[in-house]
Kinemage of the C-alpha trace (Angstrom):
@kinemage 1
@onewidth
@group {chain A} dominant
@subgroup {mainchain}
@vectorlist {calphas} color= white
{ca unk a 1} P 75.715 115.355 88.938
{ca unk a 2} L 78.966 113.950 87.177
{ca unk a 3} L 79.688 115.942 84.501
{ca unk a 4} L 83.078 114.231 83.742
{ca unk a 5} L 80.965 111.276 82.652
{ca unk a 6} L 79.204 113.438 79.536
{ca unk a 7} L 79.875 112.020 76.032
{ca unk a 8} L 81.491 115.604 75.076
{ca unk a 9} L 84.540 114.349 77.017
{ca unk a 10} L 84.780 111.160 74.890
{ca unk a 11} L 85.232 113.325 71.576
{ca unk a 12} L 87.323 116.640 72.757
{ca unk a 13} L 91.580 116.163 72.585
{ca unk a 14} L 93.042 119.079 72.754
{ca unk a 15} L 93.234 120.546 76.625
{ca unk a 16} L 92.267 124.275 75.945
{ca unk a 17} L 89.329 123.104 73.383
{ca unk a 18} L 88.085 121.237 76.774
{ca unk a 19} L 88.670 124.096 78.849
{ca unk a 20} L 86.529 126.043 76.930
{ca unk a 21} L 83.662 123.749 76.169
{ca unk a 22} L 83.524 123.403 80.433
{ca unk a 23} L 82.916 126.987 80.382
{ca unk a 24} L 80.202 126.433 77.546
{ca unk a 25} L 78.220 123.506 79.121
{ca unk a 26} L 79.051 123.150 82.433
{ca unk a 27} L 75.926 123.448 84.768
{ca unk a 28} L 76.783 126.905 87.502
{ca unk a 29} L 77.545 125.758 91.504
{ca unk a 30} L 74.862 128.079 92.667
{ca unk a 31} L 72.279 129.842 91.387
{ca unk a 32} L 72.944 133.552 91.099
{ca unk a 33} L 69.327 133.988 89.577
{ca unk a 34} L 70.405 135.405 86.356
{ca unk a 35} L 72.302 132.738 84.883
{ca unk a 36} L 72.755 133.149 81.106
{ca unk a 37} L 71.552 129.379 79.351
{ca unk a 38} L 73.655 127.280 77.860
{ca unk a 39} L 72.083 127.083 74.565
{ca unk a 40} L 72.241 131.231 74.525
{ca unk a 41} L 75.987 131.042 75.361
{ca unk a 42} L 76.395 128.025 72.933
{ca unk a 43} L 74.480 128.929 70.033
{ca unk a 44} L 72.911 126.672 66.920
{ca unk a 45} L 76.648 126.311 65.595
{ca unk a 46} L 78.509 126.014 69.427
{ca unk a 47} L 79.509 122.219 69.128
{ca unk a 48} L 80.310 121.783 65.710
{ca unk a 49} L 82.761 124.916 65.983
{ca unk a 50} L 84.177 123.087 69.259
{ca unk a 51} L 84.849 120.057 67.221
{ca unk a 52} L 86.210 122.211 64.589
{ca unk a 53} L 88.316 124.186 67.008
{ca unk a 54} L 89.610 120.532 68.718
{ca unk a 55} L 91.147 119.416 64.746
{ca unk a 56} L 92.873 122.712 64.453
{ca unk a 57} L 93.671 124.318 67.696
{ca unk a 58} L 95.848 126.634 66.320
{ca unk a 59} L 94.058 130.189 66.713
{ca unk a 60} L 92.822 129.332 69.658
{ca unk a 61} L 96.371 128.700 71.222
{ca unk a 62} L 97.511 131.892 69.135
{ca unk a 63} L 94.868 134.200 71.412
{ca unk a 64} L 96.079 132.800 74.455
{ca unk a 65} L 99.530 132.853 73.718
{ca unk a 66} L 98.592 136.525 73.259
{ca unk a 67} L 97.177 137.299 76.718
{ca unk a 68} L 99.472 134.704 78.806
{ca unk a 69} L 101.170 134.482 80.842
{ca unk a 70} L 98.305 133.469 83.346
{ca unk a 71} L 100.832 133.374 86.425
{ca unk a 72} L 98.316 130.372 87.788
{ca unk a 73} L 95.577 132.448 87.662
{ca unk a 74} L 92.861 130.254 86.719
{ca unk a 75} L 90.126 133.098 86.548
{ca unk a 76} L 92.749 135.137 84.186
{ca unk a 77} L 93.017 131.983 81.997
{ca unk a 78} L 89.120 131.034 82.006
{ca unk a 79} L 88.763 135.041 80.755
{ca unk a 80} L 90.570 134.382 78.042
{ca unk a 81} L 89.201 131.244 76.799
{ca unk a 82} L 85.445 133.216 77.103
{ca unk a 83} L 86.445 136.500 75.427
{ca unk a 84} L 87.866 133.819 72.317
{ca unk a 85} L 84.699 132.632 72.298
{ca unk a 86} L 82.906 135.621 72.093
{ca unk a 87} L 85.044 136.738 69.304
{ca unk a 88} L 84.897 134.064 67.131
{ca unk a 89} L 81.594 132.074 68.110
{ca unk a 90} L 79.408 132.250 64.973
{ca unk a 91} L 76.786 134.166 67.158
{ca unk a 92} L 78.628 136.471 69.150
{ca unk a 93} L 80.512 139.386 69.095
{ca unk a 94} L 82.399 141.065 71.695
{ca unk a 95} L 81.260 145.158 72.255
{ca unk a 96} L 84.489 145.360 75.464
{ca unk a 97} L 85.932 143.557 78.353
{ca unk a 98} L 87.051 144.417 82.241
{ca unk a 99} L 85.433 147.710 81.721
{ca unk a 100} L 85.956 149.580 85.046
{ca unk a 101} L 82.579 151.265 87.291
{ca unk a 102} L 82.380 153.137 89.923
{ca unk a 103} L 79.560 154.271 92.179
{ca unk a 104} L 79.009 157.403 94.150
{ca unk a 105} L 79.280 156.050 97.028
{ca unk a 106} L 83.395 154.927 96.399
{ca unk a 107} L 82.539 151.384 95.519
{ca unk a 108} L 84.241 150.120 91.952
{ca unk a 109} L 85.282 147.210 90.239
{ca unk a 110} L 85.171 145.874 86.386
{ca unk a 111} L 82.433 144.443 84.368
{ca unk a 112} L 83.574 141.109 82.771
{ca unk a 113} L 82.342 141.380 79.397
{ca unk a 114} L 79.956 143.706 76.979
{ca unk a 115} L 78.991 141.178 74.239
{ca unk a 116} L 75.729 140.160 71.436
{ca unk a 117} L 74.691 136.855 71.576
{ca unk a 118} L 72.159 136.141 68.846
{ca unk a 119} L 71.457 139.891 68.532
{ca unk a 120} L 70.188 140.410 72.391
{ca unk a 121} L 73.419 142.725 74.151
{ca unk a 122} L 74.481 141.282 77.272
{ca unk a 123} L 76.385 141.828 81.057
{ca unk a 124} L 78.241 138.952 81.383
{ca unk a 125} L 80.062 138.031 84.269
{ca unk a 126} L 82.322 135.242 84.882
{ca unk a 127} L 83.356 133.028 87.992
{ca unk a 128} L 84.630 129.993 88.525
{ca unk a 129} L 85.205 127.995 92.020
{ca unk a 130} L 85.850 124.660 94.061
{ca unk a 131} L 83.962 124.638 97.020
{ca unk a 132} L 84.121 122.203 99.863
{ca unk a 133} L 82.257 120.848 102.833
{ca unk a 134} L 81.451 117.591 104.248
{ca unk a 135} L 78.238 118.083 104.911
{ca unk a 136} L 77.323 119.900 101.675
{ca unk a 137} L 76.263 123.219 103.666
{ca unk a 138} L 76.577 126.223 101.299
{ca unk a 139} L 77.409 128.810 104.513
{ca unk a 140} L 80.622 126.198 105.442
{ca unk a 141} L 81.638 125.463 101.655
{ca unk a 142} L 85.403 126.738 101.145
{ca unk a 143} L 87.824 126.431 98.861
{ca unk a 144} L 91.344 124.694 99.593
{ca unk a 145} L 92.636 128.325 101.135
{ca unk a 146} L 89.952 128.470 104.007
{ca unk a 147} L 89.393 132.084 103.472
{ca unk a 148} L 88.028 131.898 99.975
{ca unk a 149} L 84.278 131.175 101.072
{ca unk a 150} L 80.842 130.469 99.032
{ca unk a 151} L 78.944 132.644 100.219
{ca unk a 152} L 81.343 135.584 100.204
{ca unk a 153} L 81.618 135.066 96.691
{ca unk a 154} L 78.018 135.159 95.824
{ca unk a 155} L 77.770 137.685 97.133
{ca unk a 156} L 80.425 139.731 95.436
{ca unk a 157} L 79.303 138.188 92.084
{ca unk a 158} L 75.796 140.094 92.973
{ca unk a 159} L 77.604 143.323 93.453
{ca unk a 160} L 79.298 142.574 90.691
{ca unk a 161} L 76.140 142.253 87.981
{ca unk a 162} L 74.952 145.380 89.401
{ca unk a 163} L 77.865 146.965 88.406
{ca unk a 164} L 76.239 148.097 85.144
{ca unk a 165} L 74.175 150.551 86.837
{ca unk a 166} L 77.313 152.804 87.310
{ca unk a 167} L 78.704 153.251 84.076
{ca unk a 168} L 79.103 156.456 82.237
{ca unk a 169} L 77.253 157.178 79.080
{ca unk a 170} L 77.745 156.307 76.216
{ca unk a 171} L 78.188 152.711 77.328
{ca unk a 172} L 80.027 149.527 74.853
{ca unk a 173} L 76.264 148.827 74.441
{ca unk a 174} L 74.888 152.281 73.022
{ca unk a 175} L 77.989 152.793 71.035
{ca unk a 176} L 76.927 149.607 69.263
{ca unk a 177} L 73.382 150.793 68.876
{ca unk a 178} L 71.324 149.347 71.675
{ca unk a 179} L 69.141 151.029 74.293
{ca unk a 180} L 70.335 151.158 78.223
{ca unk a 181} L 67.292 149.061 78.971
{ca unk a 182} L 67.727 146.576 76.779
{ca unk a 183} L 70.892 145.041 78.028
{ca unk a 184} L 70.783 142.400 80.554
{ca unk a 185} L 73.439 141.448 83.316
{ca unk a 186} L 74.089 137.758 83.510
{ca unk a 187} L 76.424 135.492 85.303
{ca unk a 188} L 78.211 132.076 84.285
{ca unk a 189} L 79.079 130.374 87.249
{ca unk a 190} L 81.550 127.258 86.743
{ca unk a 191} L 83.235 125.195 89.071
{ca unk a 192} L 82.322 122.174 91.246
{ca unk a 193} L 80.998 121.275 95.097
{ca unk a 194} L 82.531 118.731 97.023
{ca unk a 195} L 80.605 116.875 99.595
{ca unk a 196} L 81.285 113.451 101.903
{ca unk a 197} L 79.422 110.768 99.821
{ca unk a 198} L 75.739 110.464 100.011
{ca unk a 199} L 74.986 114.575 100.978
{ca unk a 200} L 72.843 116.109 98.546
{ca unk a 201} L 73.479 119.957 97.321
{ca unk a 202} L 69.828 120.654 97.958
{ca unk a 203} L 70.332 124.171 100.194
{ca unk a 204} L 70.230 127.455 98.504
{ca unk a 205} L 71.837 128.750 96.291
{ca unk a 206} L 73.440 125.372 95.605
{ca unk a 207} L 72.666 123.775 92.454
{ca unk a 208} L 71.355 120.582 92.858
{ca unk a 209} L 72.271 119.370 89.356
{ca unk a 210} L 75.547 120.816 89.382
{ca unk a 211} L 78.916 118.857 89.187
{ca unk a 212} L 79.606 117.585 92.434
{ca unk a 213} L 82.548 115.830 93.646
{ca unk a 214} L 83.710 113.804 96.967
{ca unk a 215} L 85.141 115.753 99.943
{ca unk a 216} L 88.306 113.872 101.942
{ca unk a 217} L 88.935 115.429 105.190
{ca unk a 218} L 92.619 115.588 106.250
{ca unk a 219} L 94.716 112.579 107.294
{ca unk a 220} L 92.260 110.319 105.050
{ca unk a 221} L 93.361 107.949 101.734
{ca unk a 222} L 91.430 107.065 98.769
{ca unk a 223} L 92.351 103.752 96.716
{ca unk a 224} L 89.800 101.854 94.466
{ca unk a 225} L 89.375 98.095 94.870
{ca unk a 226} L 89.330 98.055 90.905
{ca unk a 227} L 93.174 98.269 89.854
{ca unk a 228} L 91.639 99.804 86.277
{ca unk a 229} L 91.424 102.505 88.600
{ca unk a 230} L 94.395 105.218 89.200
{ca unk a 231} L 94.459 109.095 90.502
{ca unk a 232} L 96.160 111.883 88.987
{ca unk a 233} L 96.469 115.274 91.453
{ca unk a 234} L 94.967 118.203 88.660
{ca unk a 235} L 97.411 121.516 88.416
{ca unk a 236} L 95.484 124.366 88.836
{ca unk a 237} L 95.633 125.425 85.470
{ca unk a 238} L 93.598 122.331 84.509
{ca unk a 239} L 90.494 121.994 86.890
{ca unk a 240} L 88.228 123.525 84.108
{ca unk a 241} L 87.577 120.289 82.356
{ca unk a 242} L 88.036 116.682 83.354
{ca unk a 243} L 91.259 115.445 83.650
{ca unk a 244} L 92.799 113.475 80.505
{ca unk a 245} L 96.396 112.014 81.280
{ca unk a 246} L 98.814 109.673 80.399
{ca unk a 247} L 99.355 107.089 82.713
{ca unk a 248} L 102.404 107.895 83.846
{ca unk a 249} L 101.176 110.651 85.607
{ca unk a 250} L 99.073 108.680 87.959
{ca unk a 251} L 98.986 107.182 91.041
{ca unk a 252} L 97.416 104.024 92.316
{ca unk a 253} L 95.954 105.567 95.297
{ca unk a 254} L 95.790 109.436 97.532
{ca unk a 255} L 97.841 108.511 100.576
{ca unk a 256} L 97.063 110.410 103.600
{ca unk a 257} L 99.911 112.657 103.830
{ca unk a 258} L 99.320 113.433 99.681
{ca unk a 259} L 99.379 116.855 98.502
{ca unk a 260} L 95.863 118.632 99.362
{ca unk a 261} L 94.346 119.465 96.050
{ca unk a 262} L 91.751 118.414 93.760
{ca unk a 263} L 92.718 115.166 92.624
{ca unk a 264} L 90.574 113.144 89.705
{ca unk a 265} L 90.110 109.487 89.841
{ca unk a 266} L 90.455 108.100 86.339
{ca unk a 267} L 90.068 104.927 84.534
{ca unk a 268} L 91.399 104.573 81.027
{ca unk a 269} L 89.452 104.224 77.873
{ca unk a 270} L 90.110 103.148 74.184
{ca unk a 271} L 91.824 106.206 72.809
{ca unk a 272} L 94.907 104.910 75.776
{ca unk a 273} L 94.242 108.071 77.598
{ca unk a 274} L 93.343 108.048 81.525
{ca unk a 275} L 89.538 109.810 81.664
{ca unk a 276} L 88.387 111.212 85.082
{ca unk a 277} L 85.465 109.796 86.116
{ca unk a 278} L 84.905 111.398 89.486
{ca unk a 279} L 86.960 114.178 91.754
{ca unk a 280} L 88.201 114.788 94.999
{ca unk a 281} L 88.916 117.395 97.423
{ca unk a 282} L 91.413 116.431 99.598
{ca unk a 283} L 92.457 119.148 102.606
């Protein structure tokens, strides 16, 4: 799937507005089994408060100012875009965030975020990653540090929505009136896979429908026969959404010895901006 190419990216301007509707649509990488749906997350009111939000930006780039800086940490930034949302979002409300567990057996960590979408309380945990392999095979798939693996991370995120079993009483949840056994632990997974072209994403936990990019082993160029076509090497702040430059910041082609990085291949549309239309891992 290319989610670059859906007609959201045609109307949204303003770069953190995008950010944050990729964490609101975007299809999840894997499947962790408990993904919380898009319309849930959304709500009846989601994309006409996005459109809202992209003509006057201005509290939204007030809470981040707030919590910044982000230090290029794009989980830390993605955090706060989600806990803005869950604050303001017509549906939501947010009960706590990074609210520390610990089990008896020395194991610990945080739970993401304690929130009420359309009255139902909620776990909600948060990841986002860019995964890589030529052959689409989630037990190779790495990020661009080699280290940073798929399947490691699943796995964590599973430790992770078990987390709320360890919490102390009285929880964010029963201080807000609900029952332990009526909140549910749910994940949003965001990010993209990166295969050589034709592999499918068909092996578990892979998404098949999820948004999937091209994979460029090292040593290897990209250039498109159409010159309407230029590349633009994404900062890491800005892989969230697709890319949305001026052309200036292009190039006409990913030499060999480019940068490794996650590089968007753009052409330009009416509004005179540069629009990504597909991605690239290059090593």
């Amino acid at each position: 799937m290319n989610y670059a190419l859906d007609a959201l990216w045609w109307r949204l301007t303003d770069p953190d507005v995008r950010a944050l509707a990729s964490l609101l649509t975007a299809p999840p990488l894997w499947h962790s089994s408990c993904e919380l749906p898009v319309r849930e997350l959304l709500g009846e009111q989601g994309f006409r408060f996005l459109l809202a939000l992209d003509q006057q930006p201005g509290q939204l780039q007030a809470a981040l100012a707030v919590e910044a800086p982000f230090h290029q940490r794009l989980g830390y930034y993605a955090e706060s875009l989600l806990a803005f949302w869950f604050v303001h979002a017509p549906h939501s409300r947010l009960l706590a965030r990074n609210i520390r567990w610990q089990n008896p057996n020395g194991g610990q960590g945080e739970l993401d975020f304690a929130v009420v979408l359309n009255g139902r309380p909620y776990h909600v945990e948060l990841t986002c990653k860019y995964y890589g392999d030529a052959d689409a095979d989630p037990a190779q798939m790495a990020g661009l540090n080699p280290r940073d693996k798929l399947v490691d991370k699943a796995a964590k995120l599973q430790r992770q929505l078990a987390g709320l079993s360890y919490l102390p009483e009285p929880t964010p949840w029963q201080a807000a009136g609900f029952e332990p056994n009526q909140v549910q632990s749910v994940s949003i997974v965001r990010g993209m896979g990166f295969a050589a072209a034709g592999r499918v994403f068909r092996q578990a936990p892979l998404n098949l429908y999820g948004w999937h990019g091209l994979y460029m082993p090292p040593q290897t160029e990209a250039a498109s026969a159409d010159p309407q076509r230029l590349y633009y090497l994404l900062p890491r702040m800005a892989l969230l959404a697709p890319a949305r430059v001026c052309e200036e910041a292009c190039l006409k082609k990913i030499e060999p010895d480019a940068e490794p990085g996650l590089w968007a291949e753009l052409e330009r549309r009416p509004d005179g901006y540069w629009h990504e239309i597909e991605r690239w891992m290059k090593r």
